[in-house]
C-alpha distance (Angstrom), angle and dihedral (degrees) to the residues before:
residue distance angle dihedral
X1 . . .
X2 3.80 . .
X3 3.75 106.7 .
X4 3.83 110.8 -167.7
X5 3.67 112.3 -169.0
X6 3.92 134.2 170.0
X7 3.51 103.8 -73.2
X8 4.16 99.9 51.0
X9 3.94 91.7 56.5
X10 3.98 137.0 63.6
X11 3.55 108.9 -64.7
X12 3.35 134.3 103.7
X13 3.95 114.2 161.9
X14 3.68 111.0 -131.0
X15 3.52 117.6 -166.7
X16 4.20 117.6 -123.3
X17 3.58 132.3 -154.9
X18 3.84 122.8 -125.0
X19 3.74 104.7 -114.7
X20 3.48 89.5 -151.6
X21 3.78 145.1 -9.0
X22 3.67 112.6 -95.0
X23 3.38 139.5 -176.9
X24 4.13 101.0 -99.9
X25 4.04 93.2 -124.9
X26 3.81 96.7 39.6
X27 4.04 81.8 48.4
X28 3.72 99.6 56.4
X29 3.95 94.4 31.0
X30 3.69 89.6 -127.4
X31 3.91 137.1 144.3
X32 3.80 109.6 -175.1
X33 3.73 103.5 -165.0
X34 3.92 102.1 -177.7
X35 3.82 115.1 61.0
X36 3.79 86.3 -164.2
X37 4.10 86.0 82.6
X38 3.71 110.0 82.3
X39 3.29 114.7 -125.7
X40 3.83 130.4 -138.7
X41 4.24 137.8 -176.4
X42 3.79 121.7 -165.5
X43 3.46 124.4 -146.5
X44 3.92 139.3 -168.7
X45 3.85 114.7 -138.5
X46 3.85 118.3 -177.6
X47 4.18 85.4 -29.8
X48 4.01 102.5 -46.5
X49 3.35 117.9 99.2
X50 3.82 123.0 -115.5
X51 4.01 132.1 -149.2
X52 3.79 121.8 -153.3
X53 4.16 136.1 178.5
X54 3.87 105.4 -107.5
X55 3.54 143.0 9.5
X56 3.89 110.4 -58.6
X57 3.37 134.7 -175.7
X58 3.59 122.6 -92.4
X59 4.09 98.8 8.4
X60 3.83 115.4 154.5
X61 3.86 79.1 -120.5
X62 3.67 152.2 -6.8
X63 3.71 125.6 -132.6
X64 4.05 128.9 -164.0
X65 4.21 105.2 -158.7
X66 3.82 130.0 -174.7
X67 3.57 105.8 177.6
X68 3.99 108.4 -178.7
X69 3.80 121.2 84.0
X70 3.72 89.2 -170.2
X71 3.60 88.2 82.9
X72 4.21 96.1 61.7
X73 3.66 106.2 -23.7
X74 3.83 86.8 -90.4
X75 3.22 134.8 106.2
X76 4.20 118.8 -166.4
X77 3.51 131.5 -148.4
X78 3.83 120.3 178.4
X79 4.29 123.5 179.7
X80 3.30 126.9 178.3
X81 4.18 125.7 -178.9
X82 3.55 128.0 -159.0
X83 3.73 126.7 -118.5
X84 3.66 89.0 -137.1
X85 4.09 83.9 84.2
X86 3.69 132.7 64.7
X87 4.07 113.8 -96.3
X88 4.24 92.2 -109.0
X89 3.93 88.7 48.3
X90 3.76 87.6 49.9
X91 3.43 100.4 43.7
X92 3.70 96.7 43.6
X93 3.84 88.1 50.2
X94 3.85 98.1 52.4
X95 4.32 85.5 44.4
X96 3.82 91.1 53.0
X97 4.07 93.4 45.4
X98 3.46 89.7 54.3
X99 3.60 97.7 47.4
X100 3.85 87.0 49.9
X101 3.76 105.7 44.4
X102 3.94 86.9 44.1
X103 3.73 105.7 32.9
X104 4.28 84.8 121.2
X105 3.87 97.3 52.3
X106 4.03 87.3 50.1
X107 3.86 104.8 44.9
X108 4.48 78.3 54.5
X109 3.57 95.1 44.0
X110 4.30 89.3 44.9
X111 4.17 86.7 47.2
X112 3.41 82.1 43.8
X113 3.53 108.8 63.5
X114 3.83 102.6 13.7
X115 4.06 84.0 67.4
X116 3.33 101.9 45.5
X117 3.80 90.6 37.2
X118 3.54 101.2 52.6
X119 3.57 103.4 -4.7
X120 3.78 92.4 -114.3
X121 3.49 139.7 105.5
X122 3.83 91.6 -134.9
X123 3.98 141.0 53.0
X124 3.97 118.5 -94.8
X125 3.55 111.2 -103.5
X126 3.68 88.7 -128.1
X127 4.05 96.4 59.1
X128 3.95 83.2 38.6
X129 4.01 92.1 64.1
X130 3.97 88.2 37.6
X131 3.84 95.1 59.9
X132 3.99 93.1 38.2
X133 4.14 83.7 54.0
X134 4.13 89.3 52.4
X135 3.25 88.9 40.9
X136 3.72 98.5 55.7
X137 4.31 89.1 46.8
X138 3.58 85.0 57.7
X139 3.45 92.2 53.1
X140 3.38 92.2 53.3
X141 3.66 101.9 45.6
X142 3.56 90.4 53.9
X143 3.87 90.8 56.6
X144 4.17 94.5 37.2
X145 4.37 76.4 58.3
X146 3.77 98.9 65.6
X147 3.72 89.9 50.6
X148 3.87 118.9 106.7
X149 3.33 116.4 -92.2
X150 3.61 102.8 29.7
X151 3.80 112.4 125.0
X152 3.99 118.5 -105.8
X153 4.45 88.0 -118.3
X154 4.11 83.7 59.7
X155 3.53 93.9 38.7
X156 3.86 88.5 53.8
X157 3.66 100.2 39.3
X158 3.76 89.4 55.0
X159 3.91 85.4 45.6
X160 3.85 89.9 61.5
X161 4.00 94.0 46.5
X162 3.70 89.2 49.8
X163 3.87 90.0 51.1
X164 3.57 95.9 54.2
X165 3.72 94.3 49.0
X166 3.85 91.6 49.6
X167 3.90 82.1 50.8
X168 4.25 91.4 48.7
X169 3.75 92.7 39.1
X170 4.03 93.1 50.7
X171 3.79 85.5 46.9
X172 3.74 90.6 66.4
X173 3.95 92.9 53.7
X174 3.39 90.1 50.5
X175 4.06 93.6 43.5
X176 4.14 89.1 50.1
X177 3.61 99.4 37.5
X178 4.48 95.8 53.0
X179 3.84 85.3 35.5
X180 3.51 94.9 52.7
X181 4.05 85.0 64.8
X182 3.75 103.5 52.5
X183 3.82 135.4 127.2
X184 4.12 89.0 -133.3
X185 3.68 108.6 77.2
X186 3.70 91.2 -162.3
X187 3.96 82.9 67.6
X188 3.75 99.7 31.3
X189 4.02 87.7 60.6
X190 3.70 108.4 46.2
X191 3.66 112.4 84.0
X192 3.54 109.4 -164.6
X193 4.39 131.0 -139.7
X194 3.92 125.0 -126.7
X195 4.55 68.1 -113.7
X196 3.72 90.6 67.0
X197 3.73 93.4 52.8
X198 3.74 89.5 47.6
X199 3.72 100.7 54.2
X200 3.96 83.2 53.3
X201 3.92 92.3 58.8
X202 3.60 83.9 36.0
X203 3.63 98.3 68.6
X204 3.93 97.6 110.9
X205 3.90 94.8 36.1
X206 4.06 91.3 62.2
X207 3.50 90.8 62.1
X208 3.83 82.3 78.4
X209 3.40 101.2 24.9
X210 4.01 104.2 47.5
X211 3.95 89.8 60.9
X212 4.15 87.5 35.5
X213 3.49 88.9 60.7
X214 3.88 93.2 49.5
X215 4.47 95.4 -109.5
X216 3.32 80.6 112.2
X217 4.04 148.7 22.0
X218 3.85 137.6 -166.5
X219 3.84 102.9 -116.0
X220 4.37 114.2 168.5
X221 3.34 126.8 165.3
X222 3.91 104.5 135.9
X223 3.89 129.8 55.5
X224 3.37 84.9 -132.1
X225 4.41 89.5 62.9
X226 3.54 92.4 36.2
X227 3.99 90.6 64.7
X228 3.62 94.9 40.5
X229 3.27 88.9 49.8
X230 3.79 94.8 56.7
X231 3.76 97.8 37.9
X232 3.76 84.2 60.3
X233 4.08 99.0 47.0
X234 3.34 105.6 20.0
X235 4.16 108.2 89.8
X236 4.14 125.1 -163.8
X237 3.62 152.4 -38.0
X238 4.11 120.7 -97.6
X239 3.56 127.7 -168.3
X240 4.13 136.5 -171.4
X241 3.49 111.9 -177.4
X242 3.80 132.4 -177.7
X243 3.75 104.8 -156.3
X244 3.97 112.7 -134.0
X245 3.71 92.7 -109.3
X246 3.44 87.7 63.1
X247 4.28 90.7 -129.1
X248 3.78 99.8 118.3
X249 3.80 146.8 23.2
X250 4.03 102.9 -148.8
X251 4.03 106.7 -164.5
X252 3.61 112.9 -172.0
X253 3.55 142.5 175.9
X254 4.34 143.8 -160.7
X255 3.73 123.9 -164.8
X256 3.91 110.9 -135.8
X257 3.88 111.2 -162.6
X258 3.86 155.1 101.5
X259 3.83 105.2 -48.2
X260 4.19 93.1 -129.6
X261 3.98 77.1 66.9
X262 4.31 82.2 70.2
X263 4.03 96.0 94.2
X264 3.62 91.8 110.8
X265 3.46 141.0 -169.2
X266 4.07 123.8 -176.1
X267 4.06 103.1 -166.5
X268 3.85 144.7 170.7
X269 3.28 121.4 -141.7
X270 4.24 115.3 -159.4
X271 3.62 111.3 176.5
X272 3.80 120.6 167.7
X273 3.84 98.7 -145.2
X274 3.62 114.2 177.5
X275 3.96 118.7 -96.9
X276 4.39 79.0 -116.4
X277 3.61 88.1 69.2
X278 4.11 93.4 65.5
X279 3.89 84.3 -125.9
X280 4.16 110.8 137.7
X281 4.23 94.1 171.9
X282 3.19 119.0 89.1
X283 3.78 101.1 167.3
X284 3.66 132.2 32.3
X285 3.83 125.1 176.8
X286 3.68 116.1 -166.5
X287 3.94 143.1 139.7
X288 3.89 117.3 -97.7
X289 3.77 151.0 159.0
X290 3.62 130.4 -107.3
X291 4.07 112.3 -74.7
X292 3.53 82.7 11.6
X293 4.12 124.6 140.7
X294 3.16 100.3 -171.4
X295 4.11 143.5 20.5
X296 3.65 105.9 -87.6
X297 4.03 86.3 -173.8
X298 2.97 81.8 58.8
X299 4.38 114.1 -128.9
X300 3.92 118.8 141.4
X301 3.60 140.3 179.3
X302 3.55 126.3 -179.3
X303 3.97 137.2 -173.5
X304 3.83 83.6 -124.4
X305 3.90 89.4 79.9
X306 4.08 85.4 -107.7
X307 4.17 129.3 132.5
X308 3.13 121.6 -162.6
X309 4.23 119.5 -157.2
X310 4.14 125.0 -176.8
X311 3.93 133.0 -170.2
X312 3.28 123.2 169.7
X313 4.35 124.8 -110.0
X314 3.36 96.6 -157.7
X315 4.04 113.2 -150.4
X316 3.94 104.8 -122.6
X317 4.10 90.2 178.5
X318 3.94 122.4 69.5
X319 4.06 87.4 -152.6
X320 3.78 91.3 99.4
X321 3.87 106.8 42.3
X322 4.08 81.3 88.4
X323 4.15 85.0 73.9
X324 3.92 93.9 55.0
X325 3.76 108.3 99.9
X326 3.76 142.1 142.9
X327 3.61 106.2 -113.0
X328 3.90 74.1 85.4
X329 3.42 142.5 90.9
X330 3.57 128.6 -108.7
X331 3.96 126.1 -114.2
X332 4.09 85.8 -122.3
X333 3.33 90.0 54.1
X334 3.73 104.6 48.3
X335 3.83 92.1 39.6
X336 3.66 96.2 66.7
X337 4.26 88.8 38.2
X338 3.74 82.6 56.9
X339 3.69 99.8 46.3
X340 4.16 97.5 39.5
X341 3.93 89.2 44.3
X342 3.63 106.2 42.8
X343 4.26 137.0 77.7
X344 3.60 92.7 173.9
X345 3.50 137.2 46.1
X346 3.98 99.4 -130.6
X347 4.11 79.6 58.5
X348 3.84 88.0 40.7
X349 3.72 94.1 58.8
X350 3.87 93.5 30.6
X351 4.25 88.5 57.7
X352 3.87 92.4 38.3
X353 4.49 88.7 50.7
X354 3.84 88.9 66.0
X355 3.58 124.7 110.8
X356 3.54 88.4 -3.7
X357 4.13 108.7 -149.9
X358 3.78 95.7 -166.3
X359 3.32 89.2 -131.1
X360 4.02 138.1 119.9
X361 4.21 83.0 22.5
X362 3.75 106.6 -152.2
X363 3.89 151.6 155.3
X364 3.84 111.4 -115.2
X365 3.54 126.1 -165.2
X366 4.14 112.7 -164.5
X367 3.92 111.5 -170.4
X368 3.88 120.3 -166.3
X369 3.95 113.6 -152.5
X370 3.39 85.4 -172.9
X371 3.91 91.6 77.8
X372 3.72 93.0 46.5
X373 3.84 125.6 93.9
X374 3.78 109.9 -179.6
X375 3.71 117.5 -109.5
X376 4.32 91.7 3.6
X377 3.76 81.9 69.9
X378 4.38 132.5 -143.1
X379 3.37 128.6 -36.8
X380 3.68 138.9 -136.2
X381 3.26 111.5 -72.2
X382 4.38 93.3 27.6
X383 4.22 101.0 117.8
X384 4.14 123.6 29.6
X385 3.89 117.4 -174.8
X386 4.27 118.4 -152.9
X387 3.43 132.3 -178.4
X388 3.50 122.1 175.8
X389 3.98 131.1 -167.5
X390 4.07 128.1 175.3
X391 3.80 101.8 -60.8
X392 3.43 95.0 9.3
X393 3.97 149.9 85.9
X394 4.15 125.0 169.7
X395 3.82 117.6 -172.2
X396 4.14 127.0 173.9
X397 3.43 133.5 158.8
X398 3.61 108.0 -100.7
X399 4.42 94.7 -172.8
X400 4.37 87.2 112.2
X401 4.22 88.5 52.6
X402 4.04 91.8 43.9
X403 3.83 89.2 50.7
X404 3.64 87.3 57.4
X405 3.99 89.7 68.1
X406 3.97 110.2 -75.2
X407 3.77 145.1 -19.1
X408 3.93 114.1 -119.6
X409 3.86 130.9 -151.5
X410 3.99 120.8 -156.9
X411 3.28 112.8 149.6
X412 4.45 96.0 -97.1
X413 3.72 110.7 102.6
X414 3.82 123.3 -103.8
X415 3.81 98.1 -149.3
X416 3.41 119.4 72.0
X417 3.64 106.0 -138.9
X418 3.81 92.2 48.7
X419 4.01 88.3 46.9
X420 4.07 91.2 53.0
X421 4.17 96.8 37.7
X422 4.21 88.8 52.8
X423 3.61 90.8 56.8
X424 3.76 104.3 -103.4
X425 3.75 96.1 123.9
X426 3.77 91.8 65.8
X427 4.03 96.0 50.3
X428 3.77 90.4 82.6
X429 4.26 78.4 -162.4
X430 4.15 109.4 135.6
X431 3.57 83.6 -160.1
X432 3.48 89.9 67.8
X433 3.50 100.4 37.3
X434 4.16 111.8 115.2
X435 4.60 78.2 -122.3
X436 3.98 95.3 43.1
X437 3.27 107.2 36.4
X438 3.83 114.1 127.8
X439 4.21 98.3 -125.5
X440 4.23 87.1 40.9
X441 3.69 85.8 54.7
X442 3.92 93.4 50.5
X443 3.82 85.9 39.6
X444 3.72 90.4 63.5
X445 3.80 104.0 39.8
X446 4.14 91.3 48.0
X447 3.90 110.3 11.2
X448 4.37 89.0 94.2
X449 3.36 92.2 46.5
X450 3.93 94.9 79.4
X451 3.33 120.2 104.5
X452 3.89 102.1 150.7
X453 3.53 144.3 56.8
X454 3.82 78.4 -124.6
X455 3.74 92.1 56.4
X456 3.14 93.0 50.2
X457 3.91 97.3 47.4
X458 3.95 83.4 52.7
X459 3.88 94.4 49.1
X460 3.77 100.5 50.5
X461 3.73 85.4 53.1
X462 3.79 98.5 51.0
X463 4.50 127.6 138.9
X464 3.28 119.5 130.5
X465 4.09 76.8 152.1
X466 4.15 79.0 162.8
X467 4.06 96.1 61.7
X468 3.43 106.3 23.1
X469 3.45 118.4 92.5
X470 3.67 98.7 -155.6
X471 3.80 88.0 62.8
X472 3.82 94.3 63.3
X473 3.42 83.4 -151.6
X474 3.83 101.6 -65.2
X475 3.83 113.8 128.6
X476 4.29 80.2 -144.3
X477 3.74 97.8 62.2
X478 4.03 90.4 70.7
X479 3.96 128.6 85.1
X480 3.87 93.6 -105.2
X481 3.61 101.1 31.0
X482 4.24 121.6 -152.1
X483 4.32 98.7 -153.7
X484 3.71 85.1 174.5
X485 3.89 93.0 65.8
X486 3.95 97.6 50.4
X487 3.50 112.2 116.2
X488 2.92 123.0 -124.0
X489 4.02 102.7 25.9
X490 3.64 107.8 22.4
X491 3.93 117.0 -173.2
X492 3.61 136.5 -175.8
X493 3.91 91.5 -102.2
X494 3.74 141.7 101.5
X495 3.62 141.7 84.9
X496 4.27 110.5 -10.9
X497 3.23 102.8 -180.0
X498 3.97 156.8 -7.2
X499 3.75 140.6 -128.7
X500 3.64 133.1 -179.7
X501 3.73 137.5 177.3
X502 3.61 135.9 172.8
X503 4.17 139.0 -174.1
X504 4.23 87.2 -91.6
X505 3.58 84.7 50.9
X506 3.74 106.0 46.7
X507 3.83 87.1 50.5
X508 3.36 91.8 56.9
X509 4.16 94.6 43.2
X510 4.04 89.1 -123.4
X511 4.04 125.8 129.6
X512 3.95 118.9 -175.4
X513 3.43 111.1 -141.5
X514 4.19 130.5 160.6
X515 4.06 119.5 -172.8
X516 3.79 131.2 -140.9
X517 3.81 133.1 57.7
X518 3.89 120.4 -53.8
X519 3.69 125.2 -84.4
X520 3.77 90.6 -172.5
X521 3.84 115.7 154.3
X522 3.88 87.8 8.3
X523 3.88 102.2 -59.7
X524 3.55 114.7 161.1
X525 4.18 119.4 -91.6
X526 3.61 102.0 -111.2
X527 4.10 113.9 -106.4
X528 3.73 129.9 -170.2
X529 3.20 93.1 -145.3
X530 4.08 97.0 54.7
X531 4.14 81.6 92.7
X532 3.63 147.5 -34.1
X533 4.39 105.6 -62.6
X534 3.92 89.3 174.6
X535 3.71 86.7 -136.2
X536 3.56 121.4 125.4
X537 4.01 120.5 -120.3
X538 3.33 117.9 172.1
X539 4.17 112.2 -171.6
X540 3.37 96.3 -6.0
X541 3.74 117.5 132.6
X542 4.04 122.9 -98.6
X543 3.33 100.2 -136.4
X544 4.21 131.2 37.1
X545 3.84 120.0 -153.5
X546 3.22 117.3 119.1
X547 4.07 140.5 142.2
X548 4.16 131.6 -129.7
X549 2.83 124.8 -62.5
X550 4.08 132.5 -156.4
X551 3.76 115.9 -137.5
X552 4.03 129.0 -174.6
X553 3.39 137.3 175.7
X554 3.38 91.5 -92.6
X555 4.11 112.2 25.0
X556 3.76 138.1 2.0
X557 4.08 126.5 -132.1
X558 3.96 127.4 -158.9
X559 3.82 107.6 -122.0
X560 4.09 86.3 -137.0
C-alpha cells in the first residue's frame, strides 16, 4: 500500500516574519462573542508548528473550536490566518490546527466509513496507487506552472491546488502528532498517510472511481435494485427561490446519505492569501466532515456574495467509467479552486470545468447576491446551473428560470444531453424522470408558496410520506427523506441535515442550519438504538432531535 505522508509531498514550511506588531484581534479581524468556544493560536518555532490556549499575538492563525455535537448536532470549527505570513505558511498552519484540535472526530469518521465502505480497516491497494498517481500529476502541474511562459490564470489555478494540498498535507502532521498522545490506544497507534486524508475529501469522487477502478460495478435489473441503488448514491435536495414579492432569494440545502456520515462539522474558513495567489475569497462558510476541506454535501457561502448548491447525477450506465483517470483533478480540489478564485458564477463554473475528474457527478447551482436588489429583482447573469459527467461539463445561466419562482435540485439532470449520456433515457422509470420524479412533483405543487424564511425552513424539511400522495408511501420520495422508516427495508439513510440562507442573511454573514433526520409532520427522531442497522457508527450520537442553529464566521447561536 502506498503510504504518502508529509515529507514525500509539496510542503516545505518556511518561516515568515511579522511585518508588524499588531494587536492579536485587529490582526485576525475577529470578534469571538461566546467565551464558551475554546480558543486556540498556532505558532511556527524554528519550522514546527506550535499550539497555544487563546488568541495570541502574532500566530500564523487563530482557530475558534466547539467540539461536541451533543450540544446541537453540530460541531464548529472556525480558522483564521494572518496576512502577515506567506499563503503556504498560512495554509499549512490552518491544515495542521485542524488536524490537531480534531484528530478524535477524524480517526471515528475514517473507522467510520472505511468499515462500512469496504468492510476494512484499511484502503484498497488499488485506490491507494490511484490517488498516489493523481497525486504525482498534481505535483507536476504545479511545477510545469512556474515555468516561463505559462499564463498568469494557469499559474494561479495551480497556485490554489497547491494551497489546498499544503493545507491537507499539514492536516496529517497535526492529526499524527495530537493522536500520538491519546488515552485510546486504538487512536494513539494508527498513524495516518496524506492517502487517509484524501479518501476523506474523497468521499463524493469514489462514487465514480470505486466502480472505475473495477471494486465495484453498476448491475440493475429489478425496480427493487434500481432504488437501492439510488438511495445509496444519489445525495440531497437544493432549492433557490425568489419569493413573488420579489424581497428575498432563500437558497437552501438537505444532505441525503448514510447516517454514520452524521459526524459533522459546520466551519469557516478566513484565510488572507495574498492578491499574488489569484485568490478573491476570503471567507467561506459551509457544512463539512471531519478532515474535510471542503462541503461534500455540498452548501457554500462566501464573502464574495456567491452560493454554492450540489446534488448528486448519479451515473446509471458503466459506458463512461473508461473516461475517469488520474491525469485529472479531483472534485475536492476544483471545488475550493472554484470558490477561492471566482466573483461570478460564469467564472465560478468556468474555474470549477477544468481538469474535469469525472468524478462526484453533480448539478450545481451558484447564486450571486451581488446581482440581487430586493424587491427590483436579479439580474442577468444572478444563477448558473453545471453538471458535469466523465468527458463532459454543461453550464447556462439559469437567472430567466429563477425569475419564474425557484430553481430545484433532486438528483435528475436538468440538461438534456447530460440526462441521456448518464443513462437516464434507458430507465423507462417516471420516478426518475426530471417531470415525474417524486421531490419535482412536490417542488411544483408547494415550491411558490414560500414566502418566509419560515416557509422555507418548513419546506426543506418536508415527509408526510404517510399522507401525501406523491410519496406513494415511500419515506424516499419526499424532500428530506427518512430511509430508516420505509417499510419493508428500513436503512440508516436519508436526509441528515438542512441549511438555508437568504439575501438578509448573507448580509449579515449568518446561515441557519439544524442536523439530524426530519421529524416533519411528527415522524419519529431517528435513534440507534430503535434496532440493530448493522452499520457501523463510531462517535456518533444515539439519539437525533435537535433545533437550528445560527452559524457565522466567527460564532454560532441556538435559535431557542
Amino acid at each position: 500500500m502506498y503510504r504518502l505522508f508529509l515529507s514525500l509531498v509539496f510542503i516545505a514550511v518556511i518561516l515568515s516574519t511579522v511585518d508588524s506588531k499588531k494587536n492579536a484581534e485587529t490582526q485576525f479581524k475577529m470578534n469571538i462573542q461566546d467565551d464558551y468556544i475554546a480558543k486556540y493560536s498556532i505558532f511556527n518555532v524554528d519550522g514546527q508548528f506550535k499550539i497555544t490556549n487563546g488568541i495570541q499575538e502574532n500566530a500564523v492563525a487563530i482557530a475558534s473550536y466547539q467540539g461536541e455535537q451533543k450540544y446541537n448536532g453540530w460541531a464548529y470549527l472556525s480558522i483564521n490566518t494572518s496576512s502577515s505570513f506567506n499563503d503556504s505558511l498560512q495554509a499549512s498552519a490552518a491544515g495542521y490546527l485542524e488536524g490537531y484540535l480534531t484528530y478524535e472526530m477524524i480517526y471515528n469518521s475514517r473507522y467510520n466509513y472505511l468499515s462500512n465502505q469496504f468492510n476494512s480497516t484499511s484502503i484498497p491497494e488499488d485506490l491507494s496507487q490511484w490517488i498516489f498517481d493523481t497525486i504525482t500529476f498534481m505535483k507536476s502541474a504545479i511545477v510545469n506552472s512556474t515555468l516561463s511562459g505559462v499564463s498568469l490564470e494557469d499559474q494561479q489555478y495551480w497556485t490554489g491546488i497547491s494551497l489546498t494540498l499544503d493545507q491537507v498535507n499539514a492536516m496529517v502532521l497535526g492529526y499524527n502528532d495530537a493522536a500520538s498522545q491519546s488515552d485510546n490506544p486504538d487512536i494513539a497507534q494508527l498513524k495516518i498517510g496524506v492517502d487517509d486524508i484524501f479518501i476523506l475529501n474523497m468521499y463524493g469522487d469514489l462514487f465514480e472511481l470505486i466502480p472505475a477502478l473495477n471494486l465495484s460495478s453498476i448491475n440493475i435489473t429489478t425496480r427493487e435494485q434500481l432504488e437501492n441503488y439510488f438511495h445509496k448514491n444519489q445525495h440531497c435536495t437544493s432549492m433557490v427561490k425568489l419569493t413573488d414579492d420579489l424581497s428575498e432569494i432563500y437558497a437552501a440545502h438537505t444532505t441525503f446519505d448514510d447516517y454514520y456520515m452524521s459526524i459533522r462539522i459546520f466551519k469557516s474558513y478566513n484565510f488572507e492569501f495574498s492578491q499574488e495567489s489569484g485568490v478573491v475569497t476570503k471567507s467561506i462558510l459551509f457544512s463539512s466532515y471531519p478532515g474535510v476541506v471542503v462541503s461534500i454535501d455540498d452548501f457554500y457561502q462566501m464573502d464574495t456574495g456567491l452560493v454554492v448548491l450540489e446534488t448528486t447525477n448519479s451515473l446509471v450506465t458503466n459506458d463512461l467509467y473508461h473516461l475517469i483517470n488520474p491525469q485529472s483533478v479531483l472534485y475536492w480540489l476544483r471545488i475550493m479552486n472554484a470558490n477561492r478564485m471566482s466573483t461570478s458564477p460564469l467564472e465560478w463554473c468556468q474555474t470549477f470545468a477544468r481538469y474535469n475528474s469525472g468524478t462526484y457527478n453533480n448539478q450545481y447551482q451558484i447564486l450571486d447576491y451581488k446581482r440581487f436588489t430586493p424587491y427590483q429583482g436579479i439580474n442577468e447573469g444572478g444563477l448558473y446551473l453545471l453538471e458535469q459527467i466523465p468527458g463532459y461539463v454543461e453550464y447556462s445561466d439559469v437567472t430567466p428560470v429563477l425569475r419564474t419562482g425557484y430553481t430545484p435540485g433532486y438528483n435528475i439532470p436538468f440538461y438534456y444531453d447530460i440526462y441521456n449520456i448518464s443513462g437516464y433515457n434507458s430507465l423507462n422509470v417516471s420516478e426518475y424522470t426530471y417531470q415525474g420524479a417524486p421531490r419535482g412533483q412536490i417542488f411544483r405543487r408547494q415550491a411558490n408558496d414560500i414566502h418566509t424564511i419560515e416557509d422555507a425552513k418548513y419546506f426543506m424539511r418536508y415527509n408526510d410520506f404517510k399522507n401525501d400522495p406523491l410519496s406513494q408511501g415511500n419515506p424516499w420520495y419526499a424532500i428530506a427523506a427518512r430511509g430508516d422508516l420505509a417499510d419493508p427495508g428500513p436503512s440508516a439513510g436519508g436526509g441528515l441535515d438542512t441549511k438555508l440562507t437568504s439575501y438578509s442573511l448573507f448580509k449579515r454573514g449568518e446561515v441557519y442550519a439544524i442536523s439530524g433526520p426530519t421529524t416533519s409532520h411528527n415522524l419519529p427522531p431517528f435513534d440507534w438504538n430503535s434496532r440493530d442497522w448493522n452499520t457501523t457508527h463510531l462517535g456518533l450520537i444515539s439519539y437525533w432531535d435537535y433545533d437550528w442553529v445560527t452559524f457565522t464566521n466567527q460564532n454560532y447561536y441556538d435559535q431557542k
